[in-house]
C-alpha positions as CSV (number, residue, x, y, z in Angstrom):
1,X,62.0,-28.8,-107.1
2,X,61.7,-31.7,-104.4
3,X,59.2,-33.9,-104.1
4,X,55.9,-32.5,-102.5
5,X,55.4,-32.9,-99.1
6,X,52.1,-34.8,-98.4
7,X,49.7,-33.0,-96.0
8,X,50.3,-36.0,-93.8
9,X,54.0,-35.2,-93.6
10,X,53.6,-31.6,-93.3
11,X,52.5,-30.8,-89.8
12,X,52.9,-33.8,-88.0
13,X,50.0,-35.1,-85.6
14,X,48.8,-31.4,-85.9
15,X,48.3,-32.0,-89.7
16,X,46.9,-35.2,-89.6
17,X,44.4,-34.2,-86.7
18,X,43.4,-31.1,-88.9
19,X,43.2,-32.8,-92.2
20,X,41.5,-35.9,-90.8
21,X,37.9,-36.4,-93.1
22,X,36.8,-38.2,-89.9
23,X,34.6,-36.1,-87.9
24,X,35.8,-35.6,-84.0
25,X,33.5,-35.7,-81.5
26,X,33.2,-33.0,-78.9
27,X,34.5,-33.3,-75.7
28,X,31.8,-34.6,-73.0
29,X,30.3,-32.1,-70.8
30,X,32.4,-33.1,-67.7
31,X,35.9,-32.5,-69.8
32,X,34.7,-28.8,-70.8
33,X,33.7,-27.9,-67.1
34,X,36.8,-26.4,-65.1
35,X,37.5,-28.2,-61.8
36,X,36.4,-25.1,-59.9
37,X,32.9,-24.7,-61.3
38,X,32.5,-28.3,-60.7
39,X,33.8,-28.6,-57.3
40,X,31.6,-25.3,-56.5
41,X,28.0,-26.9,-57.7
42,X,29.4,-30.1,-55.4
43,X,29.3,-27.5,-52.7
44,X,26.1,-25.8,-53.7
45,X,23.9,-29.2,-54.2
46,X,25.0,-30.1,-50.9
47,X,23.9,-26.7,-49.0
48,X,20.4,-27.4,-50.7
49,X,20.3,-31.2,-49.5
50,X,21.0,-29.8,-46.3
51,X,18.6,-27.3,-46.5
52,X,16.3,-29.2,-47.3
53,X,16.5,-32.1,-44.9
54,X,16.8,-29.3,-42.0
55,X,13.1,-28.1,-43.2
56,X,11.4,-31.2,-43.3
57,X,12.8,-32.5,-40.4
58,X,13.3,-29.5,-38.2
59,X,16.7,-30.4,-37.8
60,X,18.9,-26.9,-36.7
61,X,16.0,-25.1,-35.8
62,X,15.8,-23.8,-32.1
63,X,13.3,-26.3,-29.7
64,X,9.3,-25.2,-29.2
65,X,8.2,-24.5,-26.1
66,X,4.7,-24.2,-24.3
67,X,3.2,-23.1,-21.1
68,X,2.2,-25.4,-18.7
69,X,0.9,-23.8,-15.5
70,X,1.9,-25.8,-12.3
71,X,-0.1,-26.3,-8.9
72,X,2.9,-24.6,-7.2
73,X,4.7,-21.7,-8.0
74,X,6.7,-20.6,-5.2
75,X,5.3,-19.5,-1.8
76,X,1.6,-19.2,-3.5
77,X,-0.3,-22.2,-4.7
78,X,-3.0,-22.6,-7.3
79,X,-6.0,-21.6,-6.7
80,X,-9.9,-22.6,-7.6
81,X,-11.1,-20.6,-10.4
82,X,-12.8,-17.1,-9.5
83,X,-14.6,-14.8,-11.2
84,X,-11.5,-12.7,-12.6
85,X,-9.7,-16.1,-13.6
86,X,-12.6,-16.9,-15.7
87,X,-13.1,-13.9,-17.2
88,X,-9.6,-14.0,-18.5
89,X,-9.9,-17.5,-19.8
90,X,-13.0,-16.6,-21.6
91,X,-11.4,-13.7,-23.2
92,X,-8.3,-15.6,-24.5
93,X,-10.0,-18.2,-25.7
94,X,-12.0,-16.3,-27.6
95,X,-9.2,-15.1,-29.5
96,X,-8.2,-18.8,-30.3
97,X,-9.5,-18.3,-34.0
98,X,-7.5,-19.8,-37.3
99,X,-6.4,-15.8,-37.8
100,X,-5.0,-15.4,-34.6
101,X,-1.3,-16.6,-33.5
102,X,-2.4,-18.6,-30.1
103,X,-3.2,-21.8,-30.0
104,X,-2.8,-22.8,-26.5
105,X,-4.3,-20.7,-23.6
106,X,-3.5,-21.3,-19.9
107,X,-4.9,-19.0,-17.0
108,X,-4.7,-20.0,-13.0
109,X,-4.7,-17.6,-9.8
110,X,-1.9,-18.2,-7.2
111,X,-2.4,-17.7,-3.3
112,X,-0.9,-18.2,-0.3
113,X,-1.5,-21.2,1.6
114,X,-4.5,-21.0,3.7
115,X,-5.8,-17.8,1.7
116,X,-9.4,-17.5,0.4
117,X,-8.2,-15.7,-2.9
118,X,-5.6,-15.6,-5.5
119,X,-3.1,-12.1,-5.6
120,X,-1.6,-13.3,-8.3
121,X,-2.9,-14.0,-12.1
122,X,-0.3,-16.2,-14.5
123,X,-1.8,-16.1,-18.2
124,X,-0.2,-18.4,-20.4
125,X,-0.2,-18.4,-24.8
126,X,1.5,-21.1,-26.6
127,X,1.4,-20.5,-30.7
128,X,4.0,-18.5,-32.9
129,X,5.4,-15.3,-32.5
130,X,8.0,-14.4,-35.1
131,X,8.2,-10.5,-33.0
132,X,8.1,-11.6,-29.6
133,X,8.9,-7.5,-29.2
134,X,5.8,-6.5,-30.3
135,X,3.7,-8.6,-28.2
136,X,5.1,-7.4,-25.1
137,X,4.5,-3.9,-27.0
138,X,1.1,-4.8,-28.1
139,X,-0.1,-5.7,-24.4
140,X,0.8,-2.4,-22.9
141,X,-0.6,-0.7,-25.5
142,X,2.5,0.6,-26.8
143,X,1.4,-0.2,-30.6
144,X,-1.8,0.7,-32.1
145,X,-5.0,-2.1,-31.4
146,X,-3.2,-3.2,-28.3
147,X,-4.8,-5.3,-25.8
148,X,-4.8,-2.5,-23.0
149,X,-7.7,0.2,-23.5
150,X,-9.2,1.3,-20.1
151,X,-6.0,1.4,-18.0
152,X,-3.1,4.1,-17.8
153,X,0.0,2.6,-18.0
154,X,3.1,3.7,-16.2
155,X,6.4,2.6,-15.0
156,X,7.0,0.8,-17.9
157,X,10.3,-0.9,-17.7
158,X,12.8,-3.8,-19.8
159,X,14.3,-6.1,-18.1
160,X,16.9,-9.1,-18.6
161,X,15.4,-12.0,-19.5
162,X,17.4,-14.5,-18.3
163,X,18.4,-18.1,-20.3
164,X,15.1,-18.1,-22.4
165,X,15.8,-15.0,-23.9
166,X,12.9,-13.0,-25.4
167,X,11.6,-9.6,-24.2
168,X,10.6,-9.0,-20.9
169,X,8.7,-5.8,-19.8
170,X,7.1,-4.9,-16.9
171,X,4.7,-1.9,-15.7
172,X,2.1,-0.3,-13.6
173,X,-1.8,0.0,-14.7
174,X,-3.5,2.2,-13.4
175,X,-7.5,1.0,-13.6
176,X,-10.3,3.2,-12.1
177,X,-10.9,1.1,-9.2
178,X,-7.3,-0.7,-8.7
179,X,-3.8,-0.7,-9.4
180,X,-1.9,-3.9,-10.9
181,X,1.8,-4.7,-11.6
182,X,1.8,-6.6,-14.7
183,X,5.3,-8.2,-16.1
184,X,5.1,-10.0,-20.2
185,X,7.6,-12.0,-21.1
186,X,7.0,-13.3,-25.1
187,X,9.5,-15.2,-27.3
188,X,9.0,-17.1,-30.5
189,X,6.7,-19.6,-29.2
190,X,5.4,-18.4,-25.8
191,X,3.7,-14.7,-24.1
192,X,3.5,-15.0,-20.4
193,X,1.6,-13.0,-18.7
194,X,2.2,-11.7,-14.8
195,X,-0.3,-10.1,-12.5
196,X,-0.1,-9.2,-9.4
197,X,-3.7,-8.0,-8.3
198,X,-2.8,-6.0,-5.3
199,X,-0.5,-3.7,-7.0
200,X,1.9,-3.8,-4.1
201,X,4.9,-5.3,-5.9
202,X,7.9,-2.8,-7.3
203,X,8.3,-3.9,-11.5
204,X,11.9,-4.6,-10.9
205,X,10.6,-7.4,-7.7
206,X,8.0,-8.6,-9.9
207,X,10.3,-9.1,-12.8
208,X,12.4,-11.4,-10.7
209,X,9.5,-13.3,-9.8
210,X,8.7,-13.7,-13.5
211,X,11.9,-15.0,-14.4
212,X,11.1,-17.8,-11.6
213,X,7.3,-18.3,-12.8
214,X,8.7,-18.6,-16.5
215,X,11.3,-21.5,-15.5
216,X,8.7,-23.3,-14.0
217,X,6.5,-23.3,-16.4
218,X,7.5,-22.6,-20.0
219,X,8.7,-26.5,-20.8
220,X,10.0,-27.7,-24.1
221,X,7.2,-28.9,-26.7
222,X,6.7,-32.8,-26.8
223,X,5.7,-33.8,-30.5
């Protein structure tokens, strides 16, 4: 019989790796990691910086707006305060509680020039309004609670809402002693509020003039 091959000999560096009394340290964590999963987790700790950044810094989210009534809106210019005007105020901002979503009220009557009273009422809310459907819903009292109670409201109506997006809705209330056109516009940040007091405008002409009032005065948000 030959000589007896040493285990060294036997296998080569595959028998002197597995016959080694040296102990072999495992691979670091990075060598056992495919170059997939790694390249993934890249991608996914960078979404979450992102994220993150965006959220403290408001960075990708759309701009806030507010309502900020102007002395002229069209034809019709502001008016002093009357008795309906400050009845509306009052109510609003009675409703400017740490439950409720407004934050900001604005309310101002609009005449002719020359006139002696306002025909027109613009009510402005500034606070957050992640369903600006609802609120346009909730004013005609289309949802239950609404705002309307003593009114019957008819011609209700959508309509386009232009650049600013939103919902815009429009309709006739039908009081006991009067009739009003009313138009709401609401997105996430704003609800305006249209009224003409003589009832004498058509929805789809009072929508138009919305659209106008809401340019001017719906302005983006100065932190």
């Amino acid at each position: 019989m030959g000589a007896e091959q040493s285990p060294e000999n036997s296998g080569g560096l595959r028998a002197i790796w597995a016959n080694t009394l040296e102990p072999v340290a495992p691979l670091p964590w990075y060598r056992r990691v495919s170059p997939k999963l790694m390249a993934a987790g890249v991608v996914v700790v960078g979404l979450a910086t992102a994220l993150t950044v965006a959220a403290v810094t408001g960075a990708g989210a759309p701009p806030r707006h507010r309502i900020l009534l102007p002395e002229e809106l069209g034809y019709r210019l502001r008016m002093p305060g009357d008795g309906n005007v400050q009845a509306v105020r009052g109510d609003y901002q009675r409703k400017l509680t740490a439950l409720s979503p407004y934050r900001e009220v604005a309310v101002a009557g609009y005449g002719a020039p020359g006139a002696s009273e306002a025909t027109l009422t613009v009510i402005g809310l500034t606070g957050s309004f992640p369903d600006p459907q609802r609120e346009v819903l909730k004013y005609f009292g289309r949802l239950g609670n609404g705002d309307m109670t003593e009114e019957t409201v008819t011609e209700v109506e959508d309509f386009p809402t232009g650049p600013l997006g939103g919902q815009l809705m429009c309709a006739v209330l039908v009081y006991p002693s009067t009739t009003q056109t009313t138009c709401v516009w609401a997105d996430g940040n704003t609800v305006g509020i249209v009224v003409d007091r003589t009832g004498e405008s058509r929805t789809e002409d009072l929508a138009q003039h919305t659209l106008e009032i809401r340019a001017a005065a719906e302005v983006e948000a100065k932190d």
